[in-house]
N, C-alpha and C positions, 0 to 999 in steps of 0.2 A: 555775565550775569551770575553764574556761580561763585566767581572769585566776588564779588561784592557782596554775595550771601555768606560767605565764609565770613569777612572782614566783616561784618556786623553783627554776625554770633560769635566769633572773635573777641570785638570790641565791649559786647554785652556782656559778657559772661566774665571780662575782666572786670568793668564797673561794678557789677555786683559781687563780687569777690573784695573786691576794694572797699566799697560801703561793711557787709557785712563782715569783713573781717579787720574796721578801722579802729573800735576800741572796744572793751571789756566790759559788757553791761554794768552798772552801777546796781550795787545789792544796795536796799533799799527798803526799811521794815515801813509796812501800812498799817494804821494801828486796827484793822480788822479782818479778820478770817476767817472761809468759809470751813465747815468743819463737817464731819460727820462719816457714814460708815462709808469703809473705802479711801477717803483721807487722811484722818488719823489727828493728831496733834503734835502741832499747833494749827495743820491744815494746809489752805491754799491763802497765804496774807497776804494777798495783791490787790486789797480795795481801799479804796484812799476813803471812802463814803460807806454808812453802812447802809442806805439807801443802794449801791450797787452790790453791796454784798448778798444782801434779801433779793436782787434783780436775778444776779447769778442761782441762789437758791432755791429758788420760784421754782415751783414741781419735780425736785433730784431730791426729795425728802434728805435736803442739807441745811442747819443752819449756822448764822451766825457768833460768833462770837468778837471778843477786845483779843488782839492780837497778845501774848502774855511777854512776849520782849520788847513792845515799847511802852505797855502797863507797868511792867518792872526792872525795866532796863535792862541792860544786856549784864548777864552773870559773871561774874569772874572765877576764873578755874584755881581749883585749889591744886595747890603744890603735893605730887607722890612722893610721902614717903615708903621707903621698902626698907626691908632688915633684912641687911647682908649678914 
């Protein structure tokens, strides 16, 4: 009986090792986020809808905004120059 309870907290503990460590989340801009004091800017952009953006915002006196990197695309960095 206990060797069987081993071998299935064994076996579980591998599968979920396996799943959560099988690929790299996907960064992914939503063009809306939740903003405000405590989060900062550009915020929390994890809402595909701004219907669940205002969901999320609903009584955390947070609100909405247009995500500003997929408003303006993603910036390109400019080249340091330094004077030796």
């Amino acid at each position: 009986m206990r060797n069987a309870l081993l071998a299935i907290l064994a076996l579980s503990a591998a599968t979920v090792a396996t799943v959560a460590g099988s690929s790299p989340a996907a960064a992914y801009d939503y063009p809306y986020c939740l903003q405000g004091r405590g989060i900062g800017i550009p915020g929390d952009c994890s809402y595909a809808t701004y219907g669940q953006c205002m969901a999320s915002a609903s009584g955390r006196a947070l609100y909405c905004n247009i995500n500003p990197r997929v408003a303006f695309g993603q910036q390109r960095r400019m080249r340091v120059y330094r004077d030796y």
